[in-house]
DRENBATOR-135443 format. One line per 2 residues: number of its first residue (from 1); their letters; for each residue x, y, z of N, C-alpha, C. Coordinates in steps of 0.05 Angstrom, whole numbers, plus 32768, in hexadecimal, padded with zeros to 4 digits. Example, Ala and Ser with C-alpha at 12.3 -4.5 7.8 and 13.67 -1.06 7.14 Angstrom:
! residues 2
1 = as = 8108/7F8E/809C/80F6/7FA6/809C/8108/7FBE/809C  8101/7FD3/808E/8111/7FEB/808F/8102/8001/809D $
//
This chain:
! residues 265
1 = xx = 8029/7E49/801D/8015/7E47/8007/8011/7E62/7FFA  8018/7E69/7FE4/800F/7E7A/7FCD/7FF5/7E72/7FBA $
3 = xx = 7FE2/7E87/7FBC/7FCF/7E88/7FAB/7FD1/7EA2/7F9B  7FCF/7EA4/7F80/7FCF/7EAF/7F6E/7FB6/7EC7/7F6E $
5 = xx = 7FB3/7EE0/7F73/7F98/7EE7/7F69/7F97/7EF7/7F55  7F87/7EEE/7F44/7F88/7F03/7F29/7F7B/7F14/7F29 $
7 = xx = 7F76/7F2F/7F27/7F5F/7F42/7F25/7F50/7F3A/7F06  7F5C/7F33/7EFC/7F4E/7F37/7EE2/7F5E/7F1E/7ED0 $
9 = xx = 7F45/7F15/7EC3/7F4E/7EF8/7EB0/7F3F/7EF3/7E9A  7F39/7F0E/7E8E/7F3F/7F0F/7E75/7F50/7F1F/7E69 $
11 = xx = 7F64/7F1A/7E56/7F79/7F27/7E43/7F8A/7F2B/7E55  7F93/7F10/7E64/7FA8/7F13/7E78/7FC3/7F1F/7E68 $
13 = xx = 7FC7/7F19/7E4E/7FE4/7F1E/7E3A/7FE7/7F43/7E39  7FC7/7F55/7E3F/7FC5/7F66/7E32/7FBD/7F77/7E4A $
15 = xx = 7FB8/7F73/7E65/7FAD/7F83/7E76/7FCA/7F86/7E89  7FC9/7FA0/7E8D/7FE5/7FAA/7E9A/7FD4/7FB1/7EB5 $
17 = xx = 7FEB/7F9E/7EBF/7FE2/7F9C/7EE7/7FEA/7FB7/7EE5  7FDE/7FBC/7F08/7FE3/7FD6/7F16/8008/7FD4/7F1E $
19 = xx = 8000/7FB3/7F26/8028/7FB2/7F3A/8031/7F98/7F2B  8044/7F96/7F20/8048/7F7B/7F12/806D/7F7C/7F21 $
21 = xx = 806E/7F5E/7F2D/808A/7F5F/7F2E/8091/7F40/7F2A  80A8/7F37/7F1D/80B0/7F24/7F11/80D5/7F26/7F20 $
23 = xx = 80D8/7F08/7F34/80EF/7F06/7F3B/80F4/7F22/7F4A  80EC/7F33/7F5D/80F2/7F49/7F64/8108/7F4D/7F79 $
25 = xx = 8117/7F4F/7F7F/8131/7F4C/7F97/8140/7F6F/7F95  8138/7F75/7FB6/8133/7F98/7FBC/8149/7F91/7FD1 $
27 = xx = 8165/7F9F/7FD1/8173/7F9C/7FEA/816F/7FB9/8005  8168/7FAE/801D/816F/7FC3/802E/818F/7FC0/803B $
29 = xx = 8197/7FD1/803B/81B7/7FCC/8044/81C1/7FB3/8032  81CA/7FA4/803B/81DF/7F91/802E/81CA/7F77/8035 $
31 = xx = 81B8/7F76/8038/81A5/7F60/802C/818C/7F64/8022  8182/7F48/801C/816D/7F52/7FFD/8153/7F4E/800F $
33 = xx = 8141/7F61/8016/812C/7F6D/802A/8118/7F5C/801C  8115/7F63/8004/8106/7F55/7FEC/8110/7F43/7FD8 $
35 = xx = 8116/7F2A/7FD5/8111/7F0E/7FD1/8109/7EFF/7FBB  810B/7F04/7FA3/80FA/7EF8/7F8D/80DB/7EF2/7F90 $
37 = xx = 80D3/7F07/7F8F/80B8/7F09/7F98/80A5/7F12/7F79  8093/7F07/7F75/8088/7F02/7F5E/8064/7F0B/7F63 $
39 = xx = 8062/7F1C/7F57/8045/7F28/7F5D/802E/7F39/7F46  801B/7F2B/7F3E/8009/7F43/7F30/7FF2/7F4B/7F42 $
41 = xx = 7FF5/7F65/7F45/7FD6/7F7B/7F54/7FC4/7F89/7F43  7FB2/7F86/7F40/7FA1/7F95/7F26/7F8B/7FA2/7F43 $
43 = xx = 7F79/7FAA/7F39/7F5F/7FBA/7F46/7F60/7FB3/7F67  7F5E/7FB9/7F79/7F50/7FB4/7F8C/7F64/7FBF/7FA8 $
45 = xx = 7F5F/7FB4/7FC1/7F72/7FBE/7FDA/7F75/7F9B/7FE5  7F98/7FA0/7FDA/7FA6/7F8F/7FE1/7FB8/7F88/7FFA $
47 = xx = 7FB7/7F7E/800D/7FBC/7F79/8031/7FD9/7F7B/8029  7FEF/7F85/8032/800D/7F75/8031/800D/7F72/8054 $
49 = xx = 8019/7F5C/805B/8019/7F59/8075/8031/7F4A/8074  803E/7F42/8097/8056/7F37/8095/8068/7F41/80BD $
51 = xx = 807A/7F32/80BC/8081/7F43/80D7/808C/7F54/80D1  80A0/7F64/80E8/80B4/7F76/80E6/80D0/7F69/80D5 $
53 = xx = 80D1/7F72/80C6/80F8/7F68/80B9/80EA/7F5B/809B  80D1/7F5A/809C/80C8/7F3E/807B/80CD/7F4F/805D $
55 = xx = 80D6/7F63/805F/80D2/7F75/8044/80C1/7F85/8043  80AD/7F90/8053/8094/7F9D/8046/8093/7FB7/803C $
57 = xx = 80A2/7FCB/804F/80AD/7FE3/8047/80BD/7FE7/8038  80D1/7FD8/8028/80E2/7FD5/8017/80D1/7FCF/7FFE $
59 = xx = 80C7/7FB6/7FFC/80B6/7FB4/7FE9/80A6/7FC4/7FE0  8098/7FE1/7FF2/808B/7FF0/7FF1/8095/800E/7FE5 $
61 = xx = 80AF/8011/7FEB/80BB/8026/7FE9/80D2/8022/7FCC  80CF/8001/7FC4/80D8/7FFF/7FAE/80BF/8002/7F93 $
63 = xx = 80A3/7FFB/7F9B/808E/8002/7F8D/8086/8013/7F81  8095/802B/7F9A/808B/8049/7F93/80A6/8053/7F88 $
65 = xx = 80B6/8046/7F7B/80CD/804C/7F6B/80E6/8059/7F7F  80E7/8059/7F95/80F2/806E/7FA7/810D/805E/7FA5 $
67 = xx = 8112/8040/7FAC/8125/8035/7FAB/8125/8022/7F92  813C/801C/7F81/8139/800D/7F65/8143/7FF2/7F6E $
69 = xx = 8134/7FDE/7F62/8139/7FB6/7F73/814E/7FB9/7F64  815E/7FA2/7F68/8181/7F9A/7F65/8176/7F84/7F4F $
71 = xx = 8164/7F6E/7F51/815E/7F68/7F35/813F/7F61/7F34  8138/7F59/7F18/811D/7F4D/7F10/810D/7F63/7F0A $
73 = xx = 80F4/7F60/7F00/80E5/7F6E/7EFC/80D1/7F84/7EFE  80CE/7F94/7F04/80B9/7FA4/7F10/80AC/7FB4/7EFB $
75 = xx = 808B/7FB1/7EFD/8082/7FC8/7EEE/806A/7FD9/7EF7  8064/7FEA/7EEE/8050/7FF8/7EFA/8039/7FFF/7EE7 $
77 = xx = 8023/7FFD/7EE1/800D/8004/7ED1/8016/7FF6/7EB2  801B/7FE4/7EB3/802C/7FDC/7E98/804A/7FE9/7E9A $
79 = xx = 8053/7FFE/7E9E/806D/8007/7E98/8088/7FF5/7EA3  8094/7FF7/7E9D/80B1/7FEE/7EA9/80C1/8007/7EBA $
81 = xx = 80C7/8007/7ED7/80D7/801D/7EDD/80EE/8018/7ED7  80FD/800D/7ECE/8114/8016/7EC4/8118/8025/7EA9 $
83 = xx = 80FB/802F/7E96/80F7/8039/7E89/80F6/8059/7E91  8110/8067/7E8E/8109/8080/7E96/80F4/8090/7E89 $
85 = xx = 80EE/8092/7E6A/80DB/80A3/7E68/80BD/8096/7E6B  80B6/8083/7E7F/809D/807C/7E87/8097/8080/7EA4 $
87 = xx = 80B9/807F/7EB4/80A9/8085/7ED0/80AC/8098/7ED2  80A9/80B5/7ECE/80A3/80CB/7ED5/8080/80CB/7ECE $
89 = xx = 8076/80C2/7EB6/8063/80C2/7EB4/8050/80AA/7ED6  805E/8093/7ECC/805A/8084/7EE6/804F/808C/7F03 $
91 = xx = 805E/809D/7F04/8061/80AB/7F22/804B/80C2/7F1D  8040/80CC/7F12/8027/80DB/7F0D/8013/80D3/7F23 $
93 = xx = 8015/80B6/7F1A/7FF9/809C/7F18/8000/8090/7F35  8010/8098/7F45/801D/8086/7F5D/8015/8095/7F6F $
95 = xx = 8009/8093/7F91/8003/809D/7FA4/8011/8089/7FBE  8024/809B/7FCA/802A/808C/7FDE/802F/8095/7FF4 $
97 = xx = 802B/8082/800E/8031/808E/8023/8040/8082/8039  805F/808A/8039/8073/807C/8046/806B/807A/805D $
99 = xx = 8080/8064/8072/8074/8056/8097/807F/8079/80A2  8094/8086/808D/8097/8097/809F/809D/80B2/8092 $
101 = xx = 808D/80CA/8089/8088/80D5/8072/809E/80F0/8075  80A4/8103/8067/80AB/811D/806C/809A/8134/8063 $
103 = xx = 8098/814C/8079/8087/8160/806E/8098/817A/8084  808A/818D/8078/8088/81AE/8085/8076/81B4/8098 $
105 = xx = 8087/81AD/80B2/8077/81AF/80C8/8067/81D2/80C7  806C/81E3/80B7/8065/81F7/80B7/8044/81FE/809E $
107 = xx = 8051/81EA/8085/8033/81EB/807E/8018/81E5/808C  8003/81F1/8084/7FEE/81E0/8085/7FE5/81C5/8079 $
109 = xx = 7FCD/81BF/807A/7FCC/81A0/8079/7FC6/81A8/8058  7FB4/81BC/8052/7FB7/81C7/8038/7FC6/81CF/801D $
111 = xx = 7FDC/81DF/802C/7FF3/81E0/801C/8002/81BE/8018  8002/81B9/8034/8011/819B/8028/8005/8185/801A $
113 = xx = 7FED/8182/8016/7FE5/8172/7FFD/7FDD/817F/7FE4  7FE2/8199/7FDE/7FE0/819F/7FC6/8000/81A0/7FBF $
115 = xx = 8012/81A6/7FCF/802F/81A5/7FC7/8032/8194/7FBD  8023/8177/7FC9/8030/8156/7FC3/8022/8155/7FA3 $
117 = xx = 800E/8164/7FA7/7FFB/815F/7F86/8012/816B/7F76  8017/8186/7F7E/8028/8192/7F62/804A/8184/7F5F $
119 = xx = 804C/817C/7F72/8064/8169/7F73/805B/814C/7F62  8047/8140/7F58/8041/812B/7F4C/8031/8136/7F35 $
121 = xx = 803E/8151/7F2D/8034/815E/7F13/8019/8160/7F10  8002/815F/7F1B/7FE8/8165/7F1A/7FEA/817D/7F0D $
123 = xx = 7FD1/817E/7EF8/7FC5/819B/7EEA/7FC8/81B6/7F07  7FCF/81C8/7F00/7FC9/81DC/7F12/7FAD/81E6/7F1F $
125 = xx = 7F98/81E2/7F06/7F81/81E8/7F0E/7F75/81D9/7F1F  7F80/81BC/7F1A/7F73/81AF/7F23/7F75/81A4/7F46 $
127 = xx = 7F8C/81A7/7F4C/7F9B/81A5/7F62/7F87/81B2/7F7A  7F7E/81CC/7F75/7F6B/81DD/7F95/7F4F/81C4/7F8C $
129 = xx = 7F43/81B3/7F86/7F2C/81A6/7F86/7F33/8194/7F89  7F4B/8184/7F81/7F58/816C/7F8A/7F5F/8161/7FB1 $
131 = xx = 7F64/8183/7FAE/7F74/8184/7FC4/7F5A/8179/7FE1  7F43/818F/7FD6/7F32/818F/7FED/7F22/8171/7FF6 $
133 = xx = 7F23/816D/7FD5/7F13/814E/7FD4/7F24/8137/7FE7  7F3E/8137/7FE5/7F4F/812B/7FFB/7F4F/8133/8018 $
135 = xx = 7F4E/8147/801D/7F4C/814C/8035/7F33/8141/803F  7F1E/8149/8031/7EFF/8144/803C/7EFB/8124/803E $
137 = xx = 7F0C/8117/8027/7F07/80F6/8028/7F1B/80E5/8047  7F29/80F4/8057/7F3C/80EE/806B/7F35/80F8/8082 $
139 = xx = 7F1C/8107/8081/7F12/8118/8099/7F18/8126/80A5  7F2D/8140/8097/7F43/815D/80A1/7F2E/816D/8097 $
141 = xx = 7F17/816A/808B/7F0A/8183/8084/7F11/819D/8095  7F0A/819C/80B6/7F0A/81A7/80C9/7F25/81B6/80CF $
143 = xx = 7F31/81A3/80C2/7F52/81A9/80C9/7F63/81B6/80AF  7F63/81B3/809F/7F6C/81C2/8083/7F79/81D4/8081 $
145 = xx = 7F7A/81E6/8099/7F86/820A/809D/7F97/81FD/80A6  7F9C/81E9/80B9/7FAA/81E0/80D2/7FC8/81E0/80D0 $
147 = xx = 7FE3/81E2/80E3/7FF5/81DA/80D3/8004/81C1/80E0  800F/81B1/80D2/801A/819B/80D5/8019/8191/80EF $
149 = xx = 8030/81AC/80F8/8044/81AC/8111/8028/81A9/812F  8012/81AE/8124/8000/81AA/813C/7FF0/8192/8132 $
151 = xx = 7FF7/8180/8126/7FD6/816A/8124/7FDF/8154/8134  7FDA/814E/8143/7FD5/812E/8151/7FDD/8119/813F $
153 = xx = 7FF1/8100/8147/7FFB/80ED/8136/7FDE/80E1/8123  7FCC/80E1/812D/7FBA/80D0/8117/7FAC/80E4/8101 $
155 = xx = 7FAE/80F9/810C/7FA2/8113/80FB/7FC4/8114/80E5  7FD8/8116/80E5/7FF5/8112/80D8/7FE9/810B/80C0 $
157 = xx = 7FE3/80E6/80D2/7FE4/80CF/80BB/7FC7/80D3/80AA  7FB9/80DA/80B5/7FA7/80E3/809B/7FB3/80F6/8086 $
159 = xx = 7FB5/8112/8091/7FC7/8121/8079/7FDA/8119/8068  7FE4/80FA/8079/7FF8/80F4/8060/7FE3/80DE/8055 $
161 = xx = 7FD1/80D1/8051/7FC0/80C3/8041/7FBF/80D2/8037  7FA7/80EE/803C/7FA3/8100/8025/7FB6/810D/8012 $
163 = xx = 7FCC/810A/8011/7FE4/811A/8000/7FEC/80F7/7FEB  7FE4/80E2/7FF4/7FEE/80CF/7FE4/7FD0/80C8/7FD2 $
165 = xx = 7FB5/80D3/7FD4/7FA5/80D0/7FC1/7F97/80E7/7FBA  7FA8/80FC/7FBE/7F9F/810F/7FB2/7F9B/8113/7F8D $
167 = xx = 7FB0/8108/7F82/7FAF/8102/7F66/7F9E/80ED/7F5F  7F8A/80DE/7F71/7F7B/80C4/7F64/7F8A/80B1/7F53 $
169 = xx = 7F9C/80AB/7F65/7FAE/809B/7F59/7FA8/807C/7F4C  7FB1/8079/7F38/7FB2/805B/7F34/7FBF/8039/7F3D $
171 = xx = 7FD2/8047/7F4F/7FE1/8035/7F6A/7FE7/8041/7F7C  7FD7/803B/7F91/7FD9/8049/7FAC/7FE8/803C/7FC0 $
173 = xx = 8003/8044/7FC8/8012/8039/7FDA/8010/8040/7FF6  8005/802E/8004/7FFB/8034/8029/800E/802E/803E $
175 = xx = 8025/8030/8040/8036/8021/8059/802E/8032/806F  8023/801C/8084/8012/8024/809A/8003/8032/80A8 $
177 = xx = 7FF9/8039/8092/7FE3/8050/8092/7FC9/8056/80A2  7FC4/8044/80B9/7FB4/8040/80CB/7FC3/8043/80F3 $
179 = xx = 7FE0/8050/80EC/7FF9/8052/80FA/7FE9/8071/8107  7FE0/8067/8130/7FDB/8084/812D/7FB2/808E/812F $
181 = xx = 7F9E/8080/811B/7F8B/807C/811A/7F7A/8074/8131  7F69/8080/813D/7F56/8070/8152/7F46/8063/8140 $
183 = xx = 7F30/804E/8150/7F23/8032/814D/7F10/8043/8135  7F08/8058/8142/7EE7/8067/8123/7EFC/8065/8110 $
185 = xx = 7F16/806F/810A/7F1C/807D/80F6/7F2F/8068/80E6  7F31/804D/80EE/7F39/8045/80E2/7F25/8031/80D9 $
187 = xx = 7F0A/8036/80E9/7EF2/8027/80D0/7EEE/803F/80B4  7EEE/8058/80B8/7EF5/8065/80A4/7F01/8061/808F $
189 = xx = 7F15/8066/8090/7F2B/805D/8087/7F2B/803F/8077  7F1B/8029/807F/7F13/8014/8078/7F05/8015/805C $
191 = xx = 7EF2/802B/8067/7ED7/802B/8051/7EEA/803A/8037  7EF6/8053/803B/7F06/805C/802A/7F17/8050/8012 $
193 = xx = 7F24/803C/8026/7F39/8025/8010/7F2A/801C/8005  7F0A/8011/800A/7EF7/8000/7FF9/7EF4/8012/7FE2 $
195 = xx = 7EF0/8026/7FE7/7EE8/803D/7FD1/7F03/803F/7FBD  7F13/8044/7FC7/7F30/8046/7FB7/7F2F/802D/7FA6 $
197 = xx = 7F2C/8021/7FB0/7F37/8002/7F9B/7F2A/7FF6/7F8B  7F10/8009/7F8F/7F01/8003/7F79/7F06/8007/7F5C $
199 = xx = 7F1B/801C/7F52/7F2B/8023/7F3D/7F49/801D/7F39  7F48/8018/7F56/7F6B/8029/7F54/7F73/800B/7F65 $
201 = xx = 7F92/8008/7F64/7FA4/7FEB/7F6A/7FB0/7FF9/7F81  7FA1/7FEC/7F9E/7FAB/7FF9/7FBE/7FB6/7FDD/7FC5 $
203 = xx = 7FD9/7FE6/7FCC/7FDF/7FD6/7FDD/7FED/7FEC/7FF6  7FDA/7FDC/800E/7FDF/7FE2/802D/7FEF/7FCC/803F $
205 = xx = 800B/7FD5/8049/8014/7FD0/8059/8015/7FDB/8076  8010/7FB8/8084/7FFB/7FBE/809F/800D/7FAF/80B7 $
207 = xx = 800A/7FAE/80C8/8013/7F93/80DD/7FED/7F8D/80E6  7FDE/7FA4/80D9/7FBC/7F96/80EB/7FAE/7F88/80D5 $
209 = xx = 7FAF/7F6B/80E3/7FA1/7F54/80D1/7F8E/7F55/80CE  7F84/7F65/80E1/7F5F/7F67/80E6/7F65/7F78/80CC $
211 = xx = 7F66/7F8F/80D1/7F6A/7FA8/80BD/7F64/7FA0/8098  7F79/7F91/80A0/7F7F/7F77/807F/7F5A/7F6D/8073 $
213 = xx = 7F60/7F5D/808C/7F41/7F49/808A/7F27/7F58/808D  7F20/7F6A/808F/7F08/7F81/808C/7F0D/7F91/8073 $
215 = xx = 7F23/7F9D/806C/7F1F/7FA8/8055/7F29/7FA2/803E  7F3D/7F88/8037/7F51/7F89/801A/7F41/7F6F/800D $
217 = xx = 7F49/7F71/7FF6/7F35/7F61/7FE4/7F4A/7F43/7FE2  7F5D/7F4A/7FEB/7F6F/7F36/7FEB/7F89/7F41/8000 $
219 = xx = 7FA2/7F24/8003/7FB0/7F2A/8021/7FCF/7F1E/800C  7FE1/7F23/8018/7FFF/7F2B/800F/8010/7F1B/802C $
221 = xx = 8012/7F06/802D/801E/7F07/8046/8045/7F09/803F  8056/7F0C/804C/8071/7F0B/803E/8088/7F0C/805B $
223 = xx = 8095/7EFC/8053/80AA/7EEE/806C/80C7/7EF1/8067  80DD/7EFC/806C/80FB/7EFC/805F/80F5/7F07/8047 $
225 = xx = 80E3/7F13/803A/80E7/7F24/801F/80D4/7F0C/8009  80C8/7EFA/8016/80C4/7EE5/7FFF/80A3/7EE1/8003 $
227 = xx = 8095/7ED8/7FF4/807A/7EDD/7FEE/8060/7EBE/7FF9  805A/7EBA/800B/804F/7EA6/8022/803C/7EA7/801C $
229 = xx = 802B/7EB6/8018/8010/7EAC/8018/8005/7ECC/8007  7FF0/7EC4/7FEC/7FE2/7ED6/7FDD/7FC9/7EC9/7FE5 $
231 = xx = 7FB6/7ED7/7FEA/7F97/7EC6/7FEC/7F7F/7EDD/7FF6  7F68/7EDA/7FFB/7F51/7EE3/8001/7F55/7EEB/801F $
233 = xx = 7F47/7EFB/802C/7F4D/7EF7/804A/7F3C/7EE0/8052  7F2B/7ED9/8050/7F17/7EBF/8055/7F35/7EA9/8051 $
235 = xx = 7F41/7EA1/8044/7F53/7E92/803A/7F69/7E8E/804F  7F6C/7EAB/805B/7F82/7EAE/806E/7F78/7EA6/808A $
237 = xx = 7F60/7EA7/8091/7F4C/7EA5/80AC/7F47/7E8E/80A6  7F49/7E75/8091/7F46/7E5F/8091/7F5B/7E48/809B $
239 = xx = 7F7A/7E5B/8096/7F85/7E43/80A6/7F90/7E50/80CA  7F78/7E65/80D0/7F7F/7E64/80EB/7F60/7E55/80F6 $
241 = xx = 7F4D/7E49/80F0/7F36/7E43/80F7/7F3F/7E33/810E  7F53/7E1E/8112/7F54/7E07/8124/7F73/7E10/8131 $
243 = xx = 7F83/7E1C/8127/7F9B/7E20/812D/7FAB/7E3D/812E  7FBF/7E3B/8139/7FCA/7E5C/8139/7FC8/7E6D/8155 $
245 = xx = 7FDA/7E84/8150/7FD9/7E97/8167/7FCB/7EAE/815B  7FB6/7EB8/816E/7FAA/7ED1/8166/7F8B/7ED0/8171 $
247 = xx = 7F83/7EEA/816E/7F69/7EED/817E/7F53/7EE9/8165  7F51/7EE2/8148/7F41/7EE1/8133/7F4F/7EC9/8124 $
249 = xx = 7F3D/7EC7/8116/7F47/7EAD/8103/7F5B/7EB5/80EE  7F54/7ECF/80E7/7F65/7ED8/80D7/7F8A/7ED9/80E3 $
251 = xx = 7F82/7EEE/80F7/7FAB/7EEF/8108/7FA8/7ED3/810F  7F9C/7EB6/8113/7FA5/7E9C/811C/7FAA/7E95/8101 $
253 = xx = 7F9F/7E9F/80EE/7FAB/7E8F/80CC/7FC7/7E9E/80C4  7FC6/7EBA/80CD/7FE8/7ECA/80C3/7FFC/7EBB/80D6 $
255 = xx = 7FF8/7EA9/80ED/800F/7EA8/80FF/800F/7E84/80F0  7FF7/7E7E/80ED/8005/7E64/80E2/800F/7E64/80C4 $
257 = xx = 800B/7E74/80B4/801C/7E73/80A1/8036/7E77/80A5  803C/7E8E/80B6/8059/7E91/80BD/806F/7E7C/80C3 $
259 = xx = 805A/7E6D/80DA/8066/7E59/80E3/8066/7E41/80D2  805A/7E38/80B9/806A/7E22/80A8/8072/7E2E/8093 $
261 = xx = 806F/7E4C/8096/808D/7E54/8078/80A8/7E51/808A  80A1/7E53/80A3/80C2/7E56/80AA/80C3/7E3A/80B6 $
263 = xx = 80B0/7E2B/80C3/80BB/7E0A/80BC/80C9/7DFE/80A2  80BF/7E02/808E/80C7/7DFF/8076/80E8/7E09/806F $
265 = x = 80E8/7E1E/807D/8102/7E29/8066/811A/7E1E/8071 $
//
């Protein structure tokens, strides 16, 4: 079951989604990871969920332009990336944070998110106030001098949140960004994405359904590269109410969708 969610329905002809993809098919190696997969994201924090092998990191890392789909559509803020003189501007407006990132174990947590700002062309001036406001929104205040090569895996994955919204981006790309996080800090972290998505088009890729169903305004589920279920999280906890594997209604509704998309196919 696919449900459609629109962020917005008026001047559907004239309002340019955050993520628009039409027919999308993304190959990893010698098969297509991503699937004719068909999607508009406008405002809010959007769940992508799915098992291991369904597309999610592909789909994600084709979003943030890093890899180009083999066919169909993709656009970003209205633009087309295959428009070269729009995605450089594109990528201004893009914040992302790969399952598995690269940095200078030797910077600090400082230097490395103002690098990532001047690397996504940020004003110069503006970059040392940018910078701090990210750190302080991820909770490194304390840590800021610090350098890489000593932070604890969940202290990492914050610095790399903070280096992917340091520009206040207009599409914020999350692959598993709660990877690493204890139980406080990923209610943190919760309240944060609420805040983000209030402007800006967050899609987070998760394997935690709970995670999904507490904070995204809507859920992405996706199986072999192909698109299962769009809906509310209430929507997704509704078809685990009587059926399913899982300790919430919600993970008993992701395991039964699974199981009649792949009855089906």
């Amino acid at each position: 079951m696919v449900r459609t969610v629109s962020a917005h329905e008026i001047a559907p002809d004239t309002y340019a989604w955050g993520i628009e993809t039409t027919g999308l098919r993304v190959k990893a190696g010698k098969r297509f990871a991503v699937d004719g997969l068909d999607l508009k994201l406008g405002p809010g924090v959007h769940g992508l969920l799915g098992p291991n092998g369904a597309g999610k990191t592909t789909l994600m890392r084709a979003l943030a332009t890093v890899i180009k789909p083999k066919e169909g559509r993709l656009r970003l803020l209205g633009s087309d990336v295959k428009d070269r003189r729009s995605l450089r501007t594109v990528r201004r407006q893009l914040g992302y944070l790969p399952q598995h990132f690269g940095f200078y174990p030797g910077f600090t947590v400082r230097e490395y998110v103002e690098y990532m700002g001047w690397l996504r062309e940020m004003p110069s001036n503006a970059i040392p106030e940018a910078t701090q406001r990210a750190i302080d929104r991820v909770g490194l205040t304390d840590r800021a001098g610090s350098r890489l090569k000593s932070l604890s895996g969940g202290m990492l994955r914050r610095a790399g949140i903070a280096q992917a919204i340091v520009n206040d981006p207009e599409v914020l790309l999350l692959d598993e960004p709660t990877v690493g996080l204890d139980p406080e800090q990923r209610v943190e972290f919760r309240d944060l994405l609420r805040v983000l998505g209030a402007d800006s088009c967050v899609l987070v890729s998760t394997h935690l359904v709970e995670d999904v169903a507490a904070a995204c305004s809507d859920v992405l589920l996706v199986d072999t590269g192909k698109l299962v279920f769009q809906g509310f999280p209430a929507d997704l906890a509704r078809f685990g109410e009587n059926d399913g594997v899982g300790d919430s209604p919600a993970e008993r509704g992701y395991s039964v969708l699974l199981r009649n998309h792949r009855s089906a196919a």
